[in-house]
N, C-alpha and C positions, 0 to 999 in steps of 0.2 A: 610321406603317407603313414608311415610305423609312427610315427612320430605323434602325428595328430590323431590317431588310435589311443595310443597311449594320453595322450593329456585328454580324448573323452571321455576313459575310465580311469583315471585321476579326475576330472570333475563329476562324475557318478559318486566315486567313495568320497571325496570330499561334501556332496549333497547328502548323503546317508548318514555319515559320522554328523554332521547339522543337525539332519531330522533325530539322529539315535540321542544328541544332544537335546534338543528341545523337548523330546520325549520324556529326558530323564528329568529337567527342570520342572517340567507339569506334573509330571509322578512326585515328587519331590515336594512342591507345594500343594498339591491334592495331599499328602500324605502328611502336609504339617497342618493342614485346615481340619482335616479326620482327628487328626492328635488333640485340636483344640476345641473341639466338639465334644472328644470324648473325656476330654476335663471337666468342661460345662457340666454334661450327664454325671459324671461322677460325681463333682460338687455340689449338685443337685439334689442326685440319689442319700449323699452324705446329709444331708440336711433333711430331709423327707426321714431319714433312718430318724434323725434325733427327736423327730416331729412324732415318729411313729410309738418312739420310749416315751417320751413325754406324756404322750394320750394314754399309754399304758399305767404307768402313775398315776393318772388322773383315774380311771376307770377303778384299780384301786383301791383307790381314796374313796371313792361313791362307792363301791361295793361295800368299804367298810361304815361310810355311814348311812348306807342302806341300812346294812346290817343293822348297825346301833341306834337308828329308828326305830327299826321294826320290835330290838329288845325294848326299847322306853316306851312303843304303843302297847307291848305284850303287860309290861309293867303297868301304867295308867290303867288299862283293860283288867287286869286284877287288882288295882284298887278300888275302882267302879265296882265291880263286883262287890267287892267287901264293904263297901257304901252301901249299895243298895239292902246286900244282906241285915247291916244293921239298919237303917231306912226300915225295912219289914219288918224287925225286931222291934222298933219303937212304937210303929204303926200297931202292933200286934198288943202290944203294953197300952198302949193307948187307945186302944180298942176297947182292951179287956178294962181298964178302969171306968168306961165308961158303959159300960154293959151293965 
């Protein structure tokens, strides 16, 4: 009767060291599938980083030929001027000789 006492708590611990084993197997692969997730996200995130410098360069680059638009309509825009001004000049000459 001791006897058979004992090997049902020897079959109890040997069920628990099982379960405590199976446990650590799922833990263990739940924890290399998270691992592999979180490479995905970072190779991801790495890639979005370069995506994010790259548009920054490009932004830039348009800012600067914003910029150096804006100076050659400033430019055009003050030759215009100086056209017309002389335009008036001749008009004015051409007025006056025919007066």
């Amino acid at each position: 009767m001791i006897a058979t006492g004992v090997e049902v708590k020897i079959n109890r611990l040997e069920s628990i060291v099982e379960q405590i084993g199976e446990a650590v197997l799922s833990t263990t692969e739940t924890i290399e599938r998270l691992a592999e997730r979180l490479e995905t996200v970072s190779t991801q995130l790495e890639a979005q980083g370069h995506q994010v410098q790259q548009q920054g360069y490009q932004i830039v680059a348009l800012c600067d030929a914003v910029q150096t638009l804006a100076e050659s309509q400033q430019n055009s825009l003050q030759k215009l001027n100086d056209l017309t001004q002389t335009l008036d000049r001749f008009m004015y000459l051409i007025k006056g000789d025919t007066d």
